[in-house]
Structures are given as structure tokens and as C-alpha cells.
N, C-alpha and C positions, 0 to 999 in steps of 0.2 A: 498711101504707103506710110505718110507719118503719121496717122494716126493708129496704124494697128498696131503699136507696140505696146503705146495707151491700154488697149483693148485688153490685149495680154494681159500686162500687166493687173489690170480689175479682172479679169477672169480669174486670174490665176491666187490675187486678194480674197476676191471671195468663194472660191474653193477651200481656202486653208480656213477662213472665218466659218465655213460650214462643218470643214472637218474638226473645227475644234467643237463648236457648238453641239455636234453628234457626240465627240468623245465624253465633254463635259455631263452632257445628257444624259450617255449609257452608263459614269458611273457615279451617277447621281441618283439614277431612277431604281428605285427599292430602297432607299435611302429611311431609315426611322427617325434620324434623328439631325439637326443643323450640324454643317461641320465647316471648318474654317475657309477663308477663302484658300490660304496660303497651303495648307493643304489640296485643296481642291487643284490649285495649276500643276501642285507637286506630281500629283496624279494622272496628269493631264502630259506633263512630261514624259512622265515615268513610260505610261504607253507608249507612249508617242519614241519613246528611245531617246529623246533628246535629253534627261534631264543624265546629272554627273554620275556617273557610276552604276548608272540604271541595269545594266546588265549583271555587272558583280552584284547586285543588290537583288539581282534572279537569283541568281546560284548558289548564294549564300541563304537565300529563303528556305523552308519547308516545304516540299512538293506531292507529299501525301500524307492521310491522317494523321499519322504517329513521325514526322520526320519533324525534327526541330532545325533541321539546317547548320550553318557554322556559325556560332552563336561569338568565339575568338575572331573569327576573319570580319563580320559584321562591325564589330567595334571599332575596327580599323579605320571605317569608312568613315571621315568625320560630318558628310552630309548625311549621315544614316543611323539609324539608332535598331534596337532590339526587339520585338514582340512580340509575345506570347498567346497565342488563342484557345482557351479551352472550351469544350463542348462538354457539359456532365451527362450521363444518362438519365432518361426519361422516361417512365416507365408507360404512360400513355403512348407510347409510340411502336406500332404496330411492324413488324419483320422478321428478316430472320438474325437480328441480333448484333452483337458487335464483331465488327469484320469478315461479315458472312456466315458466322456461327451460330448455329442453334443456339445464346447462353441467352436469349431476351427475356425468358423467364425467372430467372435468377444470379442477374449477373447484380454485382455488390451497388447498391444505391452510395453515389457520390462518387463511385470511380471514374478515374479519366479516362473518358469513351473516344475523344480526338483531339489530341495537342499539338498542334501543328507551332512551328518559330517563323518568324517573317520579317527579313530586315527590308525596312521601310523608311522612307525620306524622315526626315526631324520635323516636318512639319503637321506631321500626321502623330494625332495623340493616341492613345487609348480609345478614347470619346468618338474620333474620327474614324479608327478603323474597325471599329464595333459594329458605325452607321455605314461603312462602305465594305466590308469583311469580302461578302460575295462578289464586287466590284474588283477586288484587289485578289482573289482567289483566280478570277479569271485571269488578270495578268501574270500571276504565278503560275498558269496552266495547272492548279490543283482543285480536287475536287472535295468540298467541305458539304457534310450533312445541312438539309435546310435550316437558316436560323430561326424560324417559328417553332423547328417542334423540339428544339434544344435549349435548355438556357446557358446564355454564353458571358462568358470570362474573359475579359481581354487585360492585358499588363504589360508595362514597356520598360525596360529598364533603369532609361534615365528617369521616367516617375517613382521609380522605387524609393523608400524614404531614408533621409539622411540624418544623423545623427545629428549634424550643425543647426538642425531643426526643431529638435527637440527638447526644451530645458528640461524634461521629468527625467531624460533619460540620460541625459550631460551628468544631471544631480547624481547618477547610479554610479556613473562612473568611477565619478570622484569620490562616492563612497567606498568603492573598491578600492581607490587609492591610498584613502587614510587606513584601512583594513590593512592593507600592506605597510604600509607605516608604519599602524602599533604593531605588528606582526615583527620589524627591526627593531622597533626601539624597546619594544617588551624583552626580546632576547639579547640586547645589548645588556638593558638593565639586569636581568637574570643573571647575565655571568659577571656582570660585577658584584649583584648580591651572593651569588656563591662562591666566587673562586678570590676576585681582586679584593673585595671589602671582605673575607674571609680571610686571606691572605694579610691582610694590614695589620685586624684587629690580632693576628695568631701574635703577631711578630711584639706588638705594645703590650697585650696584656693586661689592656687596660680596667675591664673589669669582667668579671666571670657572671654567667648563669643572669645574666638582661634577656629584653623580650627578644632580640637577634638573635644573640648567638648564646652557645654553652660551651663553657670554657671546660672542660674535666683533662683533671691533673692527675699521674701519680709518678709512684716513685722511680719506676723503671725506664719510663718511656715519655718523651716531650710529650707537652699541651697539646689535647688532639680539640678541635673546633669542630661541634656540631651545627648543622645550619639549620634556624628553627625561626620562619619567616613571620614576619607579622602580618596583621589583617589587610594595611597599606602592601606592603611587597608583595602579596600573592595576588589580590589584584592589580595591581602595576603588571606583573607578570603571567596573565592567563593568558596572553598569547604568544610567549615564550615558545619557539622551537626547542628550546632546551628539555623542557617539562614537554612537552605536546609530542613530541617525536617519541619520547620513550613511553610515553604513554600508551601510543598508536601499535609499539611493537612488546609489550610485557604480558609475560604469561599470565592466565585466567587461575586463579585463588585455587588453591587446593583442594576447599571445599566442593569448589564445583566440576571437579574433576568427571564425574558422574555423567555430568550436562554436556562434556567436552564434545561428545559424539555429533551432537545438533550444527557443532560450528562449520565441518562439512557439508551437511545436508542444507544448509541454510546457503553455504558460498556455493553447492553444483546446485540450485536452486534459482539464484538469482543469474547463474549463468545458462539457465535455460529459460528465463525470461528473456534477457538478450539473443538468444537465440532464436525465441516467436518473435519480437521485435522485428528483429536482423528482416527475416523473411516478411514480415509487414510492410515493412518503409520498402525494400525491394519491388514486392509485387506490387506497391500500390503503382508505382512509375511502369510496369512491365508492359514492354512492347508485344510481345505475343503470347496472349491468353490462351489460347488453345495447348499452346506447348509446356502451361503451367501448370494446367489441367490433367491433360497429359502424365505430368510430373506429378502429380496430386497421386495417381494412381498406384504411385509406389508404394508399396507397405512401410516402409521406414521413416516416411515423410509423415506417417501418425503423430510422430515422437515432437516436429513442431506445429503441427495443429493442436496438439494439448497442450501445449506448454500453459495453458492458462492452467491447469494442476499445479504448476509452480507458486502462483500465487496462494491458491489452498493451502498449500505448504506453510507459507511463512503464514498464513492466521493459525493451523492447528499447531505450530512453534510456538505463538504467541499465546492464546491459549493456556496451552501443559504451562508456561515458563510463567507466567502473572499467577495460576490459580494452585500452585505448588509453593511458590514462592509466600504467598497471599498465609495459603493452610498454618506454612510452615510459622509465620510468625503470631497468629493466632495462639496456637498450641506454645509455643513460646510465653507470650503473656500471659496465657490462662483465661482471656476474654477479648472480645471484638472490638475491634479499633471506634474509634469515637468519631461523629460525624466530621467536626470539625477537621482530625488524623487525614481523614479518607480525603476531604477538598484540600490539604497539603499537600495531599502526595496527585491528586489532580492536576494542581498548580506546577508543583513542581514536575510531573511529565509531560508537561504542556510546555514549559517552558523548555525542557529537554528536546524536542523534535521541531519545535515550531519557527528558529530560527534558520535550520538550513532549508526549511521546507519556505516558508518565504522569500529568501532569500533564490530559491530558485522559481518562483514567481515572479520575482521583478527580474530578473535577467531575461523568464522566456517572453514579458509584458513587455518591457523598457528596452532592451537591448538586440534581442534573439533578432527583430527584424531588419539590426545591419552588420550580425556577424556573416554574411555571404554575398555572392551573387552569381547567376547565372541564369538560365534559358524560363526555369522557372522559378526563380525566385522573385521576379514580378507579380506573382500569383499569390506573394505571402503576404498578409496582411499588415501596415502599420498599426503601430501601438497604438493609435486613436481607436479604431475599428476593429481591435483583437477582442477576443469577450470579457480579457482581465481586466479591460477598460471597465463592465458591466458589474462582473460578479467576484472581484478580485477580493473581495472579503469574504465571502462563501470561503475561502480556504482557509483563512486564519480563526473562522469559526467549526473549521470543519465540517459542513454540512454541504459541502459541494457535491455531493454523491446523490442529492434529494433537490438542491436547488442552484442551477435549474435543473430540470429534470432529461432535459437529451441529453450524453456525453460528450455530441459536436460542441457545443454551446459553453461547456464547462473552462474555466481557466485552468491550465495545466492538468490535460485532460485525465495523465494518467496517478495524479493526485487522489482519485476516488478510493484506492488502496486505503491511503492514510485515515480520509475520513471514515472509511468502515472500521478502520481497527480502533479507531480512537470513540469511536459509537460502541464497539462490542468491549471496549475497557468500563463503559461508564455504565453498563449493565451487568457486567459481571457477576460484582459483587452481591446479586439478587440471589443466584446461583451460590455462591458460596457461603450466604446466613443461612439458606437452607439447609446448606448440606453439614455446617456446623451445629444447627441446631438439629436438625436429624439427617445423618447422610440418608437413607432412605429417601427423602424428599428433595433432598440436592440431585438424586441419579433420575426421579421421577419430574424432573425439574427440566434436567439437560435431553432426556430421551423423550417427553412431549414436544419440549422448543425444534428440537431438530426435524424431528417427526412434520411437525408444523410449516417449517421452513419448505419441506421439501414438499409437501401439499400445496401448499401456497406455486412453489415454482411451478409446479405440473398445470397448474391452473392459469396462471399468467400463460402458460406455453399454448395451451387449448383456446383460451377467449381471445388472444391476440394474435396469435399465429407468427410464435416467433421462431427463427432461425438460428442455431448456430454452425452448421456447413460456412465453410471459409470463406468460397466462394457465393455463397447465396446472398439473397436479404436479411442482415444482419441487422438493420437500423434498430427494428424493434426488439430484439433479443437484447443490445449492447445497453439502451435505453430503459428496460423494462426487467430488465433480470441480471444484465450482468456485473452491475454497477451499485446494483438495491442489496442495503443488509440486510435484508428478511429472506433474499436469496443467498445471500453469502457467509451468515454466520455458523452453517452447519459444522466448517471445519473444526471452527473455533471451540464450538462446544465437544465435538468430539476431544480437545484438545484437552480443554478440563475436565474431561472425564480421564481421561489417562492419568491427570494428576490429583483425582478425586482415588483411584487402583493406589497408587502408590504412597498417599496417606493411610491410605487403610492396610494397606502391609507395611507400614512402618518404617521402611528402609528400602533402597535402591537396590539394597543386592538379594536378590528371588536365585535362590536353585533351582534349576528344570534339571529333569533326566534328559539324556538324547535324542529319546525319540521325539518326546514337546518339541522343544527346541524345532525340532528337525520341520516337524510338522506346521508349526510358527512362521517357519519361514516361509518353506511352501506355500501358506494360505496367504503371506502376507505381498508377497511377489506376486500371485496370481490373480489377486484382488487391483494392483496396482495397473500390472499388465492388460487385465480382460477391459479396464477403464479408459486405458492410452487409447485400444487398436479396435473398440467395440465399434465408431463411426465409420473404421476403413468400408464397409460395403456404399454406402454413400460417393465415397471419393474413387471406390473403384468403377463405378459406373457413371460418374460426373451427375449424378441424379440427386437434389435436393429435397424431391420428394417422395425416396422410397423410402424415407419415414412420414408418417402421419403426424400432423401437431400436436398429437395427445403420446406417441411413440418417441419423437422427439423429447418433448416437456419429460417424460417419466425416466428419461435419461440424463437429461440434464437437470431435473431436479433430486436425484437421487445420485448421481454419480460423485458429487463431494462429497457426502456424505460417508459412499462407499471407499472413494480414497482417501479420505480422511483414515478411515478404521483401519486400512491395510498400511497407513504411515505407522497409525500407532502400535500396532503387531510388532512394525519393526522395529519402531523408536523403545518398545517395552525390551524387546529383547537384547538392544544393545544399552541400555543404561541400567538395567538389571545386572549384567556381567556374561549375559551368557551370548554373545555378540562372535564372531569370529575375525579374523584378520579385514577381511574390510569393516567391521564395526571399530575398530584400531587405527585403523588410517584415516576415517572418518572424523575419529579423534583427534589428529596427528594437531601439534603444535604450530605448524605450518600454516593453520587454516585462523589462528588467530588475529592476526593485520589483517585479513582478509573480511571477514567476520565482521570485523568495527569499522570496513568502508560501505558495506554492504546498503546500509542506509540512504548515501550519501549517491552512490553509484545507480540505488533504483530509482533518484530522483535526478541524476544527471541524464543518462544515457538515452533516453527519448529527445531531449532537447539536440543532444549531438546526432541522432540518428535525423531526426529533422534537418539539421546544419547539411549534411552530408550529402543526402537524396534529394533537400529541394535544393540546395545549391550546386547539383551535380552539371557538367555540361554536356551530358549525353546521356542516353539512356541506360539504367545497370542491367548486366548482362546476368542473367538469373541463372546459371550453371554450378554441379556442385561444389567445381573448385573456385568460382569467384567468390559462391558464397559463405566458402569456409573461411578464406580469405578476408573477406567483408566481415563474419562476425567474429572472426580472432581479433583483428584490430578495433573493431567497435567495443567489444569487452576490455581491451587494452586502456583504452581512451577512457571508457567508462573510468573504474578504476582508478586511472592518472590523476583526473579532476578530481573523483571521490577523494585523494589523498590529499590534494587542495582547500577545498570544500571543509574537508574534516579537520586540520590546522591550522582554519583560517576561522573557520565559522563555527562549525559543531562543537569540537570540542573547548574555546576558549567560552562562549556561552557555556556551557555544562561546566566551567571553570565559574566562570561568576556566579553561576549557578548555587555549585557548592558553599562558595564562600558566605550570599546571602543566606542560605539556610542553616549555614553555621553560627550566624549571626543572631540568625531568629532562636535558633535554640540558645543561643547563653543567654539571650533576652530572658527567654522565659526558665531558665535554669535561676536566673536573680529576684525576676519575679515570685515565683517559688519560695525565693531564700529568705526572703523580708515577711511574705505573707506566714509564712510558717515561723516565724519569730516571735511570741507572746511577751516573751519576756528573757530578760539577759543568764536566767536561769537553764530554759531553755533552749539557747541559744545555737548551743552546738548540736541538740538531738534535733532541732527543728533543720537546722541547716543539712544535716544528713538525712534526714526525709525530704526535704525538697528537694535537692539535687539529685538525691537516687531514685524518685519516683518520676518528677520531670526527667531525667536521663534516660528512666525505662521506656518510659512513654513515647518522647520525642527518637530513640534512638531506633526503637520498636519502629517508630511508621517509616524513619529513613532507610530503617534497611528491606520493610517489603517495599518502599518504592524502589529502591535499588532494585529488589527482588523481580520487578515488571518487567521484564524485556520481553519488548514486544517483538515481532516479526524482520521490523524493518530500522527500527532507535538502534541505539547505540546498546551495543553486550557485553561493556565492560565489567560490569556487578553480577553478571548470570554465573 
């Protein structure tokens, strides 16, 4: 009798040494890769029910493909941390698709096929529940596709990266910092050089007509003080809110009255880019595909599967506004700008956009991956591992649209814009010696290139078999065509061709009879129109291949093209004069602040729409009033920054800007003055040819480069 208690008790020892040794076993065994010990008992608990909070750490998990669990109540638990498991699509993997549905055949490569949240002990990294996933799905009662035939993602959120960690990205910071800085002390100083140190010298009188100020007197009325800044005070003060706010809000030159039409089509333009955006970032996280498709089906939902037409838009803008502007100062001097002319004004529109466009490279490099957090913001890469680590210079040379060549890979992916327009700037001018030296050869110029382009598209679409259906495989279309200027410059040249029309009639204002007109319009809408809603059969059947590669390619290589000419129909008609009340509203003054954020907004708003949807902590509810909702306030937000962005950055650059180039011209206005001085006989005729021929020259290239506004830069000189 006293021994059996003994007994017991080692029976009952090595019962639990075996049940552990089972448990350990079963989720051990599938295992790929070493995982920690500490982990290991964690897990060993967790079954077992015995470890802290193991049950809320059930509930609070993900319990089928697409459920991320309570991603707030998880944190709470301070033995428990957050993580995220993603599964991508695979397209060797044979069934019927994602979530039971036929889409196997064309559902978008890289979309998220199963994301399940999993709050799991702190002992357990990344590393650990990658190699135990399957282990840890069973105790969750959920059921995850095989890990072999998917590649998998895992991220937890206390590895997510920290700023404390990073000096590249501390350094950005503090560079915002001192931005802000001179941003006060520039507009401190501004209103003491205008108002207080204005005010001082009124009252002394000390001396009239100095490099400051101008004293002018007369006999009726006190000393009125002119304020006339020197080279020092106007740099001290480019980033003056004084000068920059009024700048952001003052009406466009009278000259360009004409052009005013464009400032609307440009601002409902870049507000229907936010709108295919808006619908992008949403569907990429969208929990039920079927019912998107579904939704695909509606005829009105054309209007944002095209929105990439918006884009076409701002190059055929850009376009007509460089090769008008260009004409016009030619015909002014009487002969072609000189090589040298042409790489100032290079320089100087490089220097013009290249600031805020960097400047939003290192925010989405350096900073982007600790403005959030949530369920999937574990999945976003740090700045070591981002590609701007790799190709962050591709942007400042512009060639990111060519290297590298996929647009996953690209830094600041949707930066490709820039480099195509800043590629179809520096060919232009091929186009326009032609057509001064013979327009006939300038039009036989732009309708071979375009002709060309659109060949070329039809053929990448046949040898490659690329996609543009929303829903489809898109990889090799986005890579292959939609990103390449050889496909994208058709607008462009359509663009100068409209401002190749308008030099050769002389003048912006063309009388039409009514019925033109009438018919003008007609062709120019329907042209526009038959281009939105020509892919609806497509999305009304959810079928990606009731076009053929070669049916596809002749649409998509030809349909810029096509909407390019029915923009220009209408852009002829309302800058001509024969325009009616919406060619006038279009106009309206209203669209001018709008207009000069425009730039700033189509390089902000994809970084926020990232902020937003990966840092979301639940999934967005894709309905049409969320997502009206969704993209008011995203255009909102857009906008807000762009007004930031362009007081802070854009336009104080385009201030210094100025100032250097005013500099380089008196340079070479003195240069000039001396070399043309033979002798003291001649002194004053030489000095009035140099200065007025340097002045022609120099003032001639500033003002077509003024003259370029491009699509997305700055419109203040248009």
C-alpha cells in the first residue's frame, strides 16, 4: 500500500512527459526551418491551454482566409504580439480558383489570395511561425492553403521598423525641421523688409532711390515708399508665406487668357486619377472578389477602369502648351534657339520639378515605413529592403520608367509619369526644327511617330500576351506597355500637333458657323465616349479572353491616340472662342490654386493612399457610398499636403530658382558690355548692342522656358 502512490505518481510523470513529447512532436513535424526553444514551450503551452491568455489569443486570431481577427484587442495582451500571414497567388496551382471561383485563370498576379491575423505568444517571431504556420493553423481551428504551393509572407508587428533605428531617416526628419524653420524665419524676415524696415526708412528719409527702397515725392501727397528687394533679401526670403501664399492664389496673365480653359480639364483630370487610385488601393485589400466582379459589370464603373485616359490627358496638355509656347518664341526672334539656349532651359526645368519629386522619394524611402501601423502594415517593407534602397537615383535621372524595367521594382512606382514627360520634352524639339524648317515635314514627322508608337503597341500586345482587363494578368501589360514611352507618347504628339493647327492659323480666335461647331462637338464626345466604354463587353462577362492578344493590342495601341484627337477637337474648340458655357466654367478663375497644386497632389496622393489601406485595421468595405466617401477625402488630403509641399518645397526652389537665372543673365548682360566695347568712342553704341541683344536672347529662352508647362510642373507662366 505504500508503495502505490509512488507508482502513481511515475505513471502519472510519465504520461504528461509523453504528452508533451507528442505535442512538441506534432508541431514540430513539417517544420522547414529551426525555431527557438522559447517559442517552442510557448506553443507547447498555448495547446496545452495552460499558457497566459491562450484563449483570448484564440479569439482575437484570424479563423479563416481573409479574417484578420482584432488586431486593437491583441495589443492589449502584453504576452502576445500581432501577425500577419500572407499567401500570394500562384499561378502553377491547379483548381477552381480563389475562394471557390472560377477566376484561376486570370485573377491579377500578386494579389492577396489569403491574409489571415494571428495573435501569437512574443516568443514566436516571424521566422518561427512561417516554419510552424500549419502547426499553429491547427490550434486556431483554421484552415490555410498548402505552404508548398504558395509563397508565403509572414510579419509581426512589433518587428516592424522603427524610426529610433534609423539615422538616414532621423537625418529626413530633421531636414523637414529646418524646412520649417526657414519657412518662419524667411517670413519673419519678409515682413520686416516690407512693412517694419519700410516703415522706419519712410518716417527718416534718409536717402531716396538705394538698391532697398524708392523714395518718390511729390507735391500733393507724403513720400510714398516703393519696395524694391535686393539679390540678398529675395533670397533670404523664398520661402516667405508672404510672397508664396499670394503667389499660390493670383490670377494667370492676360495673355493667357486663351489657355485658361485647360486649368479645369487638367484639375477634373487629376481628380479622376484619384478616382482609379481610390478603387486600386481598395480592391487591392478586397475581401470578396466575386462581388467585385459582380460590380465590374455595371456600365458606369467604365468611367474608373479608364481613368488611366487621365493620364493621356495631362501629356496631350503638355504637349499643345511646350510646342505653342516653343513656336511662339521662335517666330518672335526670327531664328532657332541656340544649343546652348535649349540646355538652359533643360536645366532650368529640371531644376523646376526635380525638387518636389525627390523630396517625395525620400519621404516614401526614409520615412513612409513609420507613418502607420496596423494588421498589415507588417507586410510593408523597411527602407533597407524598399527598391529606393536600389534604384533611388533612376528618379533624379529620370529613367525610371526603363530602369528597372518591371514597375513592382521601381522606386516611387507611380513616378513613371514624370520620366515619360521629361523623355518626350527632350525629343520635342526634333519635331519642332522640322516643322519650322518645313511645316509639311514637322506634320509628316508627328503622324509617322505616332503611327509608329501605335504599331509597336499592337505588337508588344501579340508577342507577349499582355492584358489590360482590371481584373486579369496585368503584370506584362503594366511592365511592357504601360509604363514605356514608345507606348505612351502618342498623346503627346497629338498634342503638338494641335499647336502646330494654331500656329498656322495665326491666332487662337477661328470663327466656325454652327453647324461645325455643332458637329465638332459631336465627333469630339463620341470619340471620347466609344474609348471609356469600348472594354465594358469584357467586364460584362467577367471574361478576359473575349478579346484576343492581337484584339486587345489594336485597342490598346490605338486608343490614345484615338483620345488624344477627340481631346484635341475639344481643346480646339474651346480655346478658339467657339466654346460654350462649360468651355467657361472650365475657364472659371476658381481652378487657378487648384491648377498650381496639381503637381504636387499627383505626387503625393498614392503615398497617402498607401498610408491609409495598408495601415487600415480592417478590411475596406468596397460599396458605392464608402467609396465615394473614401475618394472625397483622399482628394481632400491629396490637395491639403500638395498645398504644403508647394510652400515649402516647390515653390521656394522655383524662387531660387529664379533668382539664379537672373543672376546668370546680368552676368552675361556685363559680359556683353565689355566685349563689345572697342573703344571709349564706342562705348555707348557697343554697350546698347550688347545689352539689347544679350537681353533678346537671354530673355527669349526665359520666357519659352516659362512657356513649357508641362502636364504635371508647375502653370504659373502658362
Amino acid at each position: 500500500r505504500k508503495k502505490m502512490p509512488g507508482r502513481a505518481l511515475l505513471v502519472v510523470a510519465l504520461s504528461c512527459a509523453a504528452a508533451a513529447v507528442v505535442a512538441t512532436a506534432e508541431i514540430d513535424a513539417g517544420g522547414m526551418f529551426n525555431v527557438s526553444d522559447g517559442c517552442l514551450a510557448a506553443l507547447v503551452a498555448w495547446r496545452n491551454g495552460s499558457y497566459v491568455n491562450s484563449y483570448k489569443m484564440r479569439d482575437y486570431s484570424g479563423h479563416w482566409k481573409r479574417d484578420l481577427g482584432s488586431y486593437a484587442n491583441c495589443l492589449l495582451l502584453p504576452e502576445a504580439h500581432y501577425c500577419t500571414t500572407m499567401y500570394f497567388w500562384n499561378h502553377t496551382e491547379d483548381g477552381p480558383g480563389m475562394f471557390g471561383n472560377p477566376l484561376a485563370g486570370f485573377v491579377q498576379p500578386g494579389v492577396h489570395l489569403s491574409i489571415t491575423g494571428m495573435c501569437l505568444p512574443k516568443e514566436c517571431d516571424s521566422v518561427d511561425t512561417k516554419a510552424h504556420l500549419s502547426r499553429i493553423a491547427i490550434i486556431l481551428d483554421v484552415t490555410l492553403p498548402d505552404t508548398t504551393a504558395f509563397p508565403l509572407k509572414v510579419g509581426c508587428t512589433d518587428e516592424n521598423p522603427r524610426l529610433k533605428s534609423n539615422g538616414a531617416s532621423i537625418s529626413i526628419v530633421c531636414l523637414c525641421c529646418v524646412l520649417l524653420v526657414a519657412v518662419m524665419l524667411s517670413t519673419l524676415l519678409d515682413y520686416f523688409f516690407r512693412f517694419r524696415l519700410q516703415w522706419l526708412i519712410t518716417r527718416t528719409l534718409q536717402k531716396a532711390g538705394d538698391d532697398v527702397l524708392n523714395v518718390q515725392h511729390s507735391q500733393d501727397e507724403p513720400a510714398k515708399v516703393k519696395y524694391n528687394p535686393t539679390v540678398l533679401q529675395q533670397t533670404l526670403c523664398s520661402f516667405s508665406l508672404l510672397s508664396n501664399i499670394p503667389a499660390l492664389v493670383a490670377p494667370m496673365p492676360a495673355e493667357a487668357a486663351p489657355l485658361q480653359v485647360l486649368n479645369g480639364i487638367r484639375v477634373l483630370s487629376m481628380g479622376w486619377i484619384v478616382m482609379g487610385h481610390t478603387m486600386l488601393w481598395m480592391t487591392m485589400f478586397i475581401t470578396d472578389w466575386p462581388y467585385m466582379l459582380d460590380l465590374g459589370k455595371n456600365f458606369p464603373m467604365q468611367i474608373l477602369f479608364s481613368a488611366f485616359f487621365a493620364v493621356d490627358t495631362f501629356f496631350f496638355l503638355s504637349g499643345f502648351l511646350f510646342a505653342y509656347g516653343f513656336l511662339q518664341e521662335i517666330q518672335k526672334r526670327g531664328r532657332f534657339i541656340t544649343p546652348l539656349q535649349w540646355a538652359l532651359m533643360v536645366v532650368q526645368r529640371y531644376i523646376r520639378i526635380t525638387p518636389a519629386f525627390f523630396a517625395i522619394t525620400l519621404f516614401y524611402w526614409l520615412l513612409y515605413p513609420y507613418t502607420a501601423n496596423g494588421p498589415l502594415w507588417g507586410l510593408v517593407k523597411e527602407p533597407s529592403g524598399s527598391p529606393c534602397a536600389s534604384y533611388w537615383w533612376t528618379n533624379i535621372l529620370y529613367i525610371n520608367n526603363l530602369y528597372p524595367w518591371s514597375l513592382g521594382d521601381e522606386c516611387v512606382g507611380w513616378g513613371w509619369y514624370l520620366a515619360n514627360d521629361m523623355q518626350f520634352f527632350l525629343v520635342s524639339p526634333i519635331f519642332i526644327v522640322l516643322y519650322y524648317w518645313r511645316p509639311i515635314a514637322g506634320w509628316i514627322a508627328i503622324a509617322g511617330c505616332t503611327l509608329a508608337s501605335c504599331c509597336a503597341t499592337i505588337l508588344i500586345f501579340g508577342l507577349r500576351g499582355c492584358q489590360f482587363y482590371y481584373f486579369g494578368d496585368t503584370g506584362t501589360f503594366y511592365d511592357d506597355v504601360y509604363t514605356k514611352p514608345y507606348c505612351r507618347i502618342q498623346p503627346y504628339l497629338v498634342g503638338m500637333g494641335l499647336a502646330f493647327l494654331f500656329n498656322q492659323l495665326g491666332s487662337f480666335k477661328v470663327k466656325l458657323r454652327t453647324w461645325m461647331v455643332g458637329a465638332l462637338y459631336f465627333a469630339a464626345f463620341s470619340i471620347m465616349v466609344v474609348e471609356i466604354f469600348a472594354p465594358y463587353p469584357m467586364y460584362k462577362e467577367a471574361d478576359p479572353t473575349l478579346w484576343g492578344d492581337w484584339q486587345s493590342g489594336f485597342y490598346s495601341g490605338t486608343s490614345r491616340a484615338v483620345w488624344a484627337v477627340g481631346l484635341a477637337l475639344f481643346c480646339f474648340l474651346c480655346v478658339s472662342g467657339n466654346g460654350d458655357y462649360f468651355c467657361h466654367l472650365l475657364g472659371a478663375s476658381f481652378w487657378v490654386p487648384l491648377v498650381r497644386l496639381t503637381f504636387c497632389a499627383y505626387l503625393i496622393h498614392p503615398a497617402w493612399l498607401s498610408i491609409v489601406y495598408f495601415g487600415n485595421w480592417d478590411w475596406p468595405l468596397f460599396t458605392r457610398d464608402n467609396y465615394v466617401l473614401n475618394f472625397v477625402g483622399n482628394l481632400f488630403i491629396a490637395y491639403s499636403f500638395a498645398a504644403v509641399t508647394f510652400l515649402v518645397v516647390e515653390k521656394p526652389a522655383a524662387n531660387l530658382m529664379h533668382i539664379l537665372f537672373g543672376l546668370i543673365r546680368k552676368a552675361s548682360e556685363r559680359r556683353s558690355h565689355r566685349e563689345d566695347m572697342p573703344n571709349a568712342g564706342e562705348a555707348n553704341l557697343g554697350e546698347g548692342e550688347g545689352e539689347g541683344e544679350a537681353e533678346a536672347d537671354d530673355d527669349a529662352a526665359y520666357a519659352k522656358a516659362k512657356a513649357d508647362a508641362d502636364g504635371e510642373a508647375q502653370t504659373d507662366a502658362n
